[in-house]
C-alpha positions in Angstrom: 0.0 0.0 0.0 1.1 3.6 -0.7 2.4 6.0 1.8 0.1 8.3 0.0 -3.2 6.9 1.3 -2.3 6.7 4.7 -1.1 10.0 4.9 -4.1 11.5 3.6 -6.3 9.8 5.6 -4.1 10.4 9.3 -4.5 13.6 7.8 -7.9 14.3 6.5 -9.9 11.3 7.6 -10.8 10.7 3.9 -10.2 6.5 2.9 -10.7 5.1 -0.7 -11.6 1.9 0.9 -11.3 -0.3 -2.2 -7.5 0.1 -2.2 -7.3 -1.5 1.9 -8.0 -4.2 3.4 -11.7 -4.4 5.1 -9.8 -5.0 8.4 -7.3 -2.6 8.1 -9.5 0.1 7.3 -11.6 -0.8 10.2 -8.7 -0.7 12.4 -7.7 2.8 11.4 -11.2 4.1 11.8 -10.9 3.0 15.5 -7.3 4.3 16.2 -8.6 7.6 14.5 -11.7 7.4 16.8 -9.6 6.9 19.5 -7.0 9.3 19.4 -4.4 7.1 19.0 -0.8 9.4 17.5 -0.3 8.1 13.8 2.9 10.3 14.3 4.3 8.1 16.8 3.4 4.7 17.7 6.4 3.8 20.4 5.3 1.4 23.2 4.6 3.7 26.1 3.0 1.2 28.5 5.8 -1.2 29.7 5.4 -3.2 32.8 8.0 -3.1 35.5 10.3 -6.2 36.0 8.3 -7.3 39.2 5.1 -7.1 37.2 6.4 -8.8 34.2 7.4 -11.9 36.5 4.4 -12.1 38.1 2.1 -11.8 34.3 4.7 -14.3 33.0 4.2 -16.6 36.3 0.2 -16.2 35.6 0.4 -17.6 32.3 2.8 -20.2 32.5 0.7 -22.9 30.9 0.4 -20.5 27.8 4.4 -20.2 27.7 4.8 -23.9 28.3 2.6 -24.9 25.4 3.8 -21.7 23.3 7.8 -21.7 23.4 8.6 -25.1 21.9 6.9 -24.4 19.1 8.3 -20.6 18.7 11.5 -21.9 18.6 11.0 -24.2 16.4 9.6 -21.2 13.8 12.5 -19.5 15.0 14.9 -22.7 13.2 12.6 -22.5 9.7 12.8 -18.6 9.5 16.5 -18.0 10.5 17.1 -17.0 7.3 14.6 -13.7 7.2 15.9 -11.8 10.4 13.3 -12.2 12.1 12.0 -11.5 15.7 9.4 -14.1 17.3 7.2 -13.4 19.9 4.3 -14.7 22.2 1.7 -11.8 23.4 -1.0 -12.6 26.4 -4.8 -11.6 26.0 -4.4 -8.2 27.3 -1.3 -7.4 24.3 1.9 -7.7 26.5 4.2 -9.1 25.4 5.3 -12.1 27.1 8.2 -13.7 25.1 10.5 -12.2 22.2 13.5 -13.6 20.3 15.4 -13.5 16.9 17.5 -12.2 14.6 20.3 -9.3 17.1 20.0 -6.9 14.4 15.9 -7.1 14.7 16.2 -6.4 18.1 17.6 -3.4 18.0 15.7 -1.8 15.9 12.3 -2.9 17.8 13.9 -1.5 21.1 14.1 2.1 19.3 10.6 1.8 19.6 10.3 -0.2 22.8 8.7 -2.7 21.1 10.5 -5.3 23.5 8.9 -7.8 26.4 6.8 -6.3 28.6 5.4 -3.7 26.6 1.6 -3.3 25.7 1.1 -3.8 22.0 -2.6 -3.5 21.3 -4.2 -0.9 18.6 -5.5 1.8 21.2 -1.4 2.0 22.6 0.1 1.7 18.9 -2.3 1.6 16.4 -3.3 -0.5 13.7 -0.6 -3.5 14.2 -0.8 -7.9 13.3 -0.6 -8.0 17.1 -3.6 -6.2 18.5 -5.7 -6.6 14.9 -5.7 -10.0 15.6 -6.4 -9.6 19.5 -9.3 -7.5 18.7 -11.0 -9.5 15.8 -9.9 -13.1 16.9 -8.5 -13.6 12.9 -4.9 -14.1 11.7 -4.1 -11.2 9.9 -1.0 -9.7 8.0 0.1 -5.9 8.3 2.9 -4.2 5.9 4.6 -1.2 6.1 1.9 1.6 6.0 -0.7 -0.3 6.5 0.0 0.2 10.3 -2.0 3.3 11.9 1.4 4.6 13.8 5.1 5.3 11.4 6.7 3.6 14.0 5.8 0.6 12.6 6.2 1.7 9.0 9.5 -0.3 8.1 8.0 -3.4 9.6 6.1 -6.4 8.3 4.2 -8.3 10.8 2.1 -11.5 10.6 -0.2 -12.9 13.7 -2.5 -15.6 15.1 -5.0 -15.7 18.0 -4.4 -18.8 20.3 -7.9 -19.5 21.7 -8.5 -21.6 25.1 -10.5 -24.2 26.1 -13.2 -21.9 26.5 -12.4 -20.8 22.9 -11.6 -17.5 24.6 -8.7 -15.5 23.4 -5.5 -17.0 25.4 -2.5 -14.6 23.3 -0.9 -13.8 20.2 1.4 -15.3 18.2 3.5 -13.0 15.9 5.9 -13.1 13.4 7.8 -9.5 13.3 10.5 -8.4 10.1 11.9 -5.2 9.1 10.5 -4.9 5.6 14.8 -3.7 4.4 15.0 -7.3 4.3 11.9 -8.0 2.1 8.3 -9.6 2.4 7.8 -12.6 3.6 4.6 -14.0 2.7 4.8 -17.7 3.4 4.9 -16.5 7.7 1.3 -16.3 8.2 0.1 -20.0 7.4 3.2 -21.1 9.1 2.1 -18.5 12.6 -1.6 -20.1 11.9 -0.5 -23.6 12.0 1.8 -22.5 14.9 -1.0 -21.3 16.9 -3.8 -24.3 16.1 -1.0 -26.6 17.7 -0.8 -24.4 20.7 -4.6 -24.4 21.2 -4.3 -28.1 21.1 -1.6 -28.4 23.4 -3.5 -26.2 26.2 -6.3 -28.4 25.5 -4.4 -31.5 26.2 -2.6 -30.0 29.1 -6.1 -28.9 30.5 -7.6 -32.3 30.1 -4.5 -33.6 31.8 -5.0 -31.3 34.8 -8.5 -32.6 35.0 -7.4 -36.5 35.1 -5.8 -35.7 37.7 -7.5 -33.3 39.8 -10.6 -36.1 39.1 -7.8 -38.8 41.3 -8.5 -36.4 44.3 -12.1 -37.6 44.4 -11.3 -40.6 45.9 -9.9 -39.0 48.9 -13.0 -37.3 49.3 -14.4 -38.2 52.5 -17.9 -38.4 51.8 -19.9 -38.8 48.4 -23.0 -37.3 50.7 -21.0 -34.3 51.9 -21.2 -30.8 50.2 -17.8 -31.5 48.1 -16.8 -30.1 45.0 -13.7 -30.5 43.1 -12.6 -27.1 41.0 -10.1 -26.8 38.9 -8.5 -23.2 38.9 -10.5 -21.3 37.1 -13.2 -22.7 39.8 -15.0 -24.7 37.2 -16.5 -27.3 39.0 -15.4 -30.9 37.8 -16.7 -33.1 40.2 -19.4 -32.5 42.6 -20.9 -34.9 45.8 -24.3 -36.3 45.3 -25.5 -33.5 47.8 -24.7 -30.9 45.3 -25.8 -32.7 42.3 -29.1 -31.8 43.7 -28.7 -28.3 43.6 -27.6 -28.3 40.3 -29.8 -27.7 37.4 -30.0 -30.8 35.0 -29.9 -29.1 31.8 -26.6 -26.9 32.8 -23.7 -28.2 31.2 -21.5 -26.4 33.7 -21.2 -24.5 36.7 -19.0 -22.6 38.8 -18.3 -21.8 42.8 -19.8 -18.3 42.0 -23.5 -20.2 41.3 -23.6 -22.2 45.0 -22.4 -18.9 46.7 -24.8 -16.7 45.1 -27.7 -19.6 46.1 -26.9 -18.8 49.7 -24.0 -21.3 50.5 -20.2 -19.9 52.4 -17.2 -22.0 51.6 -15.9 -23.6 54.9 -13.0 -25.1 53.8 -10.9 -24.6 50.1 -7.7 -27.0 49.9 -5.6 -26.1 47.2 -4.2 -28.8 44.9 -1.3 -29.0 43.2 0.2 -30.8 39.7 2.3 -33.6 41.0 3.5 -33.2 37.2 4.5 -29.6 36.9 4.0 -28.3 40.4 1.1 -25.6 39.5 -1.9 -25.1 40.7 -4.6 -27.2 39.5 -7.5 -26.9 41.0 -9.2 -27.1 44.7 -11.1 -29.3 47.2 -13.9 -27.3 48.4 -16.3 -27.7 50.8 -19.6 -25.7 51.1 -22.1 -25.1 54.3 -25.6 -23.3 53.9 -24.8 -19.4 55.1 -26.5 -19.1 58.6 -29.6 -17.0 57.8 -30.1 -14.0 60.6 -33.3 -13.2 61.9 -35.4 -11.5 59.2 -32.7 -11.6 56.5 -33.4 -12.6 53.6 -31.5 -14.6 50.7 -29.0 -11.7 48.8 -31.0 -14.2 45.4 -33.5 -15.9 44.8 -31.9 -19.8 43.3 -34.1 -19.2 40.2 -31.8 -16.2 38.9 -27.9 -17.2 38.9 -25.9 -13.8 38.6 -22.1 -14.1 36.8 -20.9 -11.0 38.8 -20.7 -10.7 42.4 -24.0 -9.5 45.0 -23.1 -8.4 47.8 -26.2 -7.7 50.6 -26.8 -4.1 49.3 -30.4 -3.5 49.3 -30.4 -1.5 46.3 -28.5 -3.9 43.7 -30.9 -7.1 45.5 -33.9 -4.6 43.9 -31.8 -4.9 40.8 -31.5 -8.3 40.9 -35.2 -8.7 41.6 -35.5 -6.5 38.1 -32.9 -8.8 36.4 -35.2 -12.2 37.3 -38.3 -10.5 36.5 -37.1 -9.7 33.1 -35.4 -13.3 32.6 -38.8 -14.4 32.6 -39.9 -12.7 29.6 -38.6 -11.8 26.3 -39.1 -7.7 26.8 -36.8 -5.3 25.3 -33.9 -4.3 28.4 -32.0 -1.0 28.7 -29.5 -1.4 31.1 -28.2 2.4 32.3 -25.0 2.6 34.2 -21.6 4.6 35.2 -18.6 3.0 33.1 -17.2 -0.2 35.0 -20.9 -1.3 36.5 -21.0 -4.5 34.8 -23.3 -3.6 32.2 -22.3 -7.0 30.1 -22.2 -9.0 32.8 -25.3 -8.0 33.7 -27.1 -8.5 30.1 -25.0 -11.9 29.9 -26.9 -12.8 32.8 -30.4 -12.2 32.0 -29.6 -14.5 28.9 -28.3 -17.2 30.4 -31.5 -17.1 33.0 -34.3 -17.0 30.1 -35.3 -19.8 27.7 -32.8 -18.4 24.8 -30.3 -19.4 27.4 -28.6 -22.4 24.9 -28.6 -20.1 21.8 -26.3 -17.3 21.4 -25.3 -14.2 23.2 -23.9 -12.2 20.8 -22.4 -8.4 22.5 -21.8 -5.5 20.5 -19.9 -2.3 21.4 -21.6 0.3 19.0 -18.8 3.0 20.0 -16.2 1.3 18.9 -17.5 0.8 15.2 -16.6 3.2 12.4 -20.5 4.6 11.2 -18.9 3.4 7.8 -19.1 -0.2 8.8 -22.0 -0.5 11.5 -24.1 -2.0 8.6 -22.4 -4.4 8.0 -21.5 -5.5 10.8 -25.3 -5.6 12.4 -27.1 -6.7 9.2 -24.3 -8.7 7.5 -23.3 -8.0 4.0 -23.8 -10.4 0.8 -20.6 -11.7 -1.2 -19.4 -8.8 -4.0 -21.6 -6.3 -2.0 -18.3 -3.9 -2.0 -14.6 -4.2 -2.9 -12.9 -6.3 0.1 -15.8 -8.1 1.1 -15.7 -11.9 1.4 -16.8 -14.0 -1.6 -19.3 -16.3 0.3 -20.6 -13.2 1.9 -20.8 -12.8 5.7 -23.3 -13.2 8.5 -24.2 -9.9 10.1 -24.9 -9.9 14.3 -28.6 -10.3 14.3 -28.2 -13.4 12.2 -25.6 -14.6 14.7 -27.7 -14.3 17.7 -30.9 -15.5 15.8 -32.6 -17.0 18.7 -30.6 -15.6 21.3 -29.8 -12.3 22.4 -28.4 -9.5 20.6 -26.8 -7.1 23.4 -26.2 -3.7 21.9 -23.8 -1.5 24.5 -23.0 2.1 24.3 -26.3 2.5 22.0 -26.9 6.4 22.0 -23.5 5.9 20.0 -25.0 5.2 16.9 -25.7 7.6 14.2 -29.6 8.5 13.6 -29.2 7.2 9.9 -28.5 3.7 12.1 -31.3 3.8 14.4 -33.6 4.2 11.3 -32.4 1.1 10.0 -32.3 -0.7 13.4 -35.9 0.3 14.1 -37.3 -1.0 11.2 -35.3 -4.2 12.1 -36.8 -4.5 15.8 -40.5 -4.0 14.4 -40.0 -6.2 11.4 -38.0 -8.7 12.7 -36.1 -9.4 9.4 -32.5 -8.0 8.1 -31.4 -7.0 4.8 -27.7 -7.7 4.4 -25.8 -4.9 3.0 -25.9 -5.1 -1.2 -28.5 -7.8 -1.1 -32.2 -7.1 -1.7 -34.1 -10.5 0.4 -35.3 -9.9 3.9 -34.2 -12.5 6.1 -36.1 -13.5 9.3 -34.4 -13.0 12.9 -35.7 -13.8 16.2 -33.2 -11.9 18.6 -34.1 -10.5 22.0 -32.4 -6.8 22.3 -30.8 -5.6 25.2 -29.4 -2.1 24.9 -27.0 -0.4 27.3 -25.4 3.3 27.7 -23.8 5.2 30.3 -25.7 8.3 29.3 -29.4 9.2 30.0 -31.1 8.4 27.2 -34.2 10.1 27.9 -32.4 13.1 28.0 -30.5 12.7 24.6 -34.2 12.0 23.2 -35.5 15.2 24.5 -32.1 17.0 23.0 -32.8 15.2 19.5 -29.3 13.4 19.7 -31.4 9.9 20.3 -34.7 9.5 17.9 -37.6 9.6 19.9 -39.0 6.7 17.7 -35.8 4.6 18.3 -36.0 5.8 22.3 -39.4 4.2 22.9 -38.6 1.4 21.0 -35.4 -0.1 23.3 -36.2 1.4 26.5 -39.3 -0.9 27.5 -37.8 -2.6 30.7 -35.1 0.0 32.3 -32.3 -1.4 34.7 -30.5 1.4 36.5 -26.8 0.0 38.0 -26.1 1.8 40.8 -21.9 2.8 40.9 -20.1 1.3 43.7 -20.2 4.5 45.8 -24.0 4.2 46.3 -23.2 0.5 47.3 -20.2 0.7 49.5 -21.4 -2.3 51.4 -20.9 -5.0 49.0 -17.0 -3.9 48.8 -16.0 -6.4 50.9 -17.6 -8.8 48.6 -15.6 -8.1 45.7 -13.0 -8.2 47.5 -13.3 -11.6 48.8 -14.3 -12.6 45.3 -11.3 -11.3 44.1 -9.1 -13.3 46.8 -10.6 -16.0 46.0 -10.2 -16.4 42.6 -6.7 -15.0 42.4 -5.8 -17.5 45.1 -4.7 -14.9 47.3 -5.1 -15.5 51.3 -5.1 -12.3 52.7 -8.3 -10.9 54.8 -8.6 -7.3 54.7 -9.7 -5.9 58.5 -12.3 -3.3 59.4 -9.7 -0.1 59.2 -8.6 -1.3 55.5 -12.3 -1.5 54.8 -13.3 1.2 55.5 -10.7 3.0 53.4 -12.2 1.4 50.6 -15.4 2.5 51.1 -14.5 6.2 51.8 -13.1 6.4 48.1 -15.8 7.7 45.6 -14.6 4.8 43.2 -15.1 6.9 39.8 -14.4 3.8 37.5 -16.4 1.7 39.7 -15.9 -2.0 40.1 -13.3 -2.6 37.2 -11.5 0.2 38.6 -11.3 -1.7 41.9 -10.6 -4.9 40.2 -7.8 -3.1 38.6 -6.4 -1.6 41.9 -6.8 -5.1 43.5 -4.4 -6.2 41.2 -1.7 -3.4 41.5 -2.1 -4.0 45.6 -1.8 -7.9 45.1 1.3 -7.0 43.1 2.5 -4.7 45.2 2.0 -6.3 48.7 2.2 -9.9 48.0 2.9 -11.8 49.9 2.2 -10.0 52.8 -1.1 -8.0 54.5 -1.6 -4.1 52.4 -2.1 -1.5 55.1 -3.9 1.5 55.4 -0.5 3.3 54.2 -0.8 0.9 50.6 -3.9 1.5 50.4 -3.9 5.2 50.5 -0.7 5.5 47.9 -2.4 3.3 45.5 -5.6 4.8 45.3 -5.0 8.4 43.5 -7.5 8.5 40.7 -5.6 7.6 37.2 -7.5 11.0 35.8 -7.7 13.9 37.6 -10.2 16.8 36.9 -8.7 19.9 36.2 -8.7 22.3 39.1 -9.9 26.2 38.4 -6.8 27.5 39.9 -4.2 25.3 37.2 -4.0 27.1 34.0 -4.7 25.0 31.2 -1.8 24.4 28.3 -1.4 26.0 25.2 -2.7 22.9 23.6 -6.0 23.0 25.6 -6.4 26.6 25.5 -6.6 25.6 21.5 -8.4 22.7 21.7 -11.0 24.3 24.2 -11.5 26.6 21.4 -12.2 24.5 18.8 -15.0 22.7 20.9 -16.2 26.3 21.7 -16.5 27.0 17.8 -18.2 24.3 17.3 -20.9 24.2 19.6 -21.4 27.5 18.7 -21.7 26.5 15.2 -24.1 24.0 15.7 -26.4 25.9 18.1 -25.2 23.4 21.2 -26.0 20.4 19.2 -23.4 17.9 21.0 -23.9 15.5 18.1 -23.0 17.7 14.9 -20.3 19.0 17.2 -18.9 15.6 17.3 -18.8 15.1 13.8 -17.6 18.8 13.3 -14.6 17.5 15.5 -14.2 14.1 14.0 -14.3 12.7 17.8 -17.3 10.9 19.4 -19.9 11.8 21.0 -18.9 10.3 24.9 -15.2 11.8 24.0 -17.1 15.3 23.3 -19.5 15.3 26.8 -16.0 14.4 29.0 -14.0 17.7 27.4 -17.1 19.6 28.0 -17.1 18.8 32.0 -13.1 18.4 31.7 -12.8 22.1 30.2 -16.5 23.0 32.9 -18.2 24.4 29.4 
């Protein structure tokens, strides 16, 4: 591809999309969306050596299964100077080797172990294309968002897990001085299918022998359960069998503790094999029920996230189970970091579509150019790029199930035309084709916004607004639930196998934090104290150090920047221009909508 339409689009936004890849296009869009520096493109997030251990320690089955066969790509291609590398599910990179010369020219732009290489740090890159859209993909020269990358040629594979979730990367990495090498990305696919089968055996294995262990259980009658590390249950007593619902497939811990039982005793076990953690020997009580208390949920409803006892997210729960029941049209309304998926994911898997598909879609992060396709599908030839055979749009992929739409008030009101006459007819039109095609999908919609007050603005059509919110869930943020803190928290330990309990005075530091990024944001400082205090108890003092908000709000008093004073200006302009219409702002801007309405309380306009 020419250097001449990449600079024109970093430049003017403007893409002649039959000369790009569907993908790559796609991926710029995004990285243009989200601000992402075409200029630069250097790895700016690098762990530290202490957290590198420990992510490497995490994923040691991944490295085990991964490195025999990297090194064995690393004999074919010693020829092409070459660097090799295995990247984990979040885009760090976890293992890199090759060619000296390659080296050194990928640590000029700190593209080295331990940094973060997904599209929203770098741009458009084989590495986080491939995280992002589970395909193996190729990227040349300009076809990467950032110049950094430019002189490189890069070639990647998702490794998926037993769950067929994304596991890592493997990658392929040249500088393009050397010439293109297009025989690496069948060899980095094959690579990676025999990765995912080696994890599979290796998981299998674990289970063989974590299923030895239930011999030494004392009783078949007790309430025993053996789980392997992910708590997956494997094995359960009798007892339990009981409890469990026939028709489930599997279960986890999470589903006896949220039906009212307490774990009274959790024995690790360990691989007499490799020496890792495997899996544990649990056994469950019934909680002791105080007077008038009642059950935090009802058994008929089984929640993926955690309760709590917080009176106000029971009431939501109570919602949740109501609508389980039926097949209304959900809007779920909530902060970022409330669990808005988890909560939709949920209400699927507790309704009769609960064994067809749950298909979630971020509408935010889709270019307007490509929402079409993506929701209604597109037949084969409908435009330059697309796939001879055609492809399956969402609807048709949850047909069935549930379609669960997130960030909604995202999408353009061209869109919500289209999706309205969808939701009434209940039949799609793929994109060049001209024959309606039936869907049953259950919609659940989500947004951090109020919607009702983007309807009233004109930003939401009040057609479209009627339409999805039927059955509104509000998520309260963790500030109005401080209570079930201690929850999470013991979730958290729990699953991360970390034996710590966190006393009242630690508590209650918690709880006086307003928790701005809600629950992933404590997740996420859970794991920076984990990393910083293992193995010993966090104090008060930890605590404090580690909890300064990532993004602070600018004072009155600080005088902005040059660069804000001009970029406050041009969001001045063009709200003046557009009469205080946020959404023709946007577009006058060429940012989104969400990004406009956080400058506007950033810069207090």
């Amino acid at each position: 591809m020419k250097n001449s339409v990449w600079s024109r689009f970093v430049r003017e936004g403007v893409l002649d999309e039959s000369r790009i890849n569907k993908r790559i296009s796609e991926s710029w869009y995004i990285c243009r969306k989200d601000g992402v520096n075409p200029y630069n493109g250097k790895g700016e997030k690098i762990l530290q050596q202490k957290q590198f251990v420990q992510r490497k320690n995490d994923r040691n089955d991944l490295l085990y299964a991964a490195l025999p066969l990297i090194k064995n790509l690393q004999k074919i291609f010693a020829q092409t100077k070459s660097l090799f590398l295995l990247v984990d599910s979040e885009g760090y990179v976890l293992y890199m080797d090759g060619d000296p010369l390659a080296l050194e020219k990928a640590g000029a732009i700190n593209f080295i172990e331990g940094a973060k290489w997904t599209e929203k740090e770098v741009g458009t890159n084989a590495v986080g294309t491939a995280l992002r859209t589970r395909e193996p993909i190729t990227v040349i020269g300009a076809e990467h968002y950032a110049v950094a990358s430019h002189s490189w040629g890069c070639a990647s594979s998702p490794i998926l897990g037993v769950d067929r979730c994304v596991e890592g990367v493997l990658n392929i990495s040249y500088p393009l001085e050397y010439g293109v090498h297009e025989q690496m990305l069948p060899a980095v696919v094959s690579a990676a299918y025999a990765i995912e089968q080696k994890l599979m055996n290796m998981a299998k294995d674990k289970e063989l022998e974590l299923m030895q262990n239930v011999f030494f259980t004392e009783s078949q009658d007790a309430l025993s359960l053996i789980c392997n590390e992910k708590e997956k249950i494997i094995w359960s007593s009798s007892q339990i069998k009981k409890e469990r619902s026939t028709n489930q497939a599997t279960a986890y811990l999470s589903e006896f503790l949220n039906k009212g039982y307490i774990v009274c005793q959790k024995q690790p076990v360990y691989s007499q094999i490799q020496y890792d953690l495997i899996g544990y020997k649990i056994t469950l009580k019934k909680a002791p029920m105080e007077e008038g208390k009642k059950l935090l949920v009802k058994p008929e409803f089984t929640f993926g996230g955690v309760c709590g006892e917080s009176e106000k997210f029971r009431s939501v729960l109570l919602q949740a189970r109501r609508a389980a029941n039926s097949n209304i049209t959900v809007h779920i309304n909530g902060e970022t970091g409330t669990g808005k998926e988890i909560m939709a994911r949920s209400i699927h898997l507790n309704s009769t579509r609960k064994h067809a598909p749950f298909i979630a879609v971020n509408c935010g992060t889709l270019p307007k150019e490509l929402i079409a396709s993506e929701l209604f599908g597109y037949v084969g030839g409908a435009f330059t790029g697309a796939k001879r055979e055609g492809h399956k749009g969402k609807f048709q992929q949850a047909n069935g199930g549930t379609l669960f739409l997130d960030e909604v008030a995202e999408i353009t009101q061209e869109m919500q035309v289209a999706l309205l006459r969808v939701l009434e007819e209940k039949k799609v039109v793929p994109v060049g084709g001209t024959k309606a095609i039936p869907v049953d999908v259950r919609i659940i919609t989500a947004t951090h916004c109020d919607l009702a007050e983007l309807a009233r603005k004109g930003d939401v059509r009040e057609d479209f607004f009627y339409r999805i919110f039927v059955y509104p869930i509000y998520l309260p943020p963790l500030r109005a639930r401080v209570e079930d803190i201690q929850y999470f928290i013991e979730h958290y330990c729990r699953t991360n196998n970390w034996a710590v309990t966190f006393p009242h005075d630690l508590l209650e530091c918690l709880q006086t934090y307003e928790w701005p990024g809600n629950i992933r944001e404590l997740q996420n400082f859970l794991d920076r104290l984990r990393l910083e205090c293992e193995p010993g108890l966090p104090t008060v003092t930890d605590i404090k150090k580690l909890l300064h908000p990532a993004i602070k709000p600018i004072s009155h008093s600080e005088p902005l920047t040059y660069r804000e004073h001009i970029e406050k200006e041009k969001m001045m302009n063009a709200l003046l221009a557009t009469e205080g219409n946020v959404t023709k702002a946007a577009e006058r801007l060429s940012i989104s909508r969400s990004t406009l309405y956080r400058k506007i309380k950033k810069f207090n306009l």
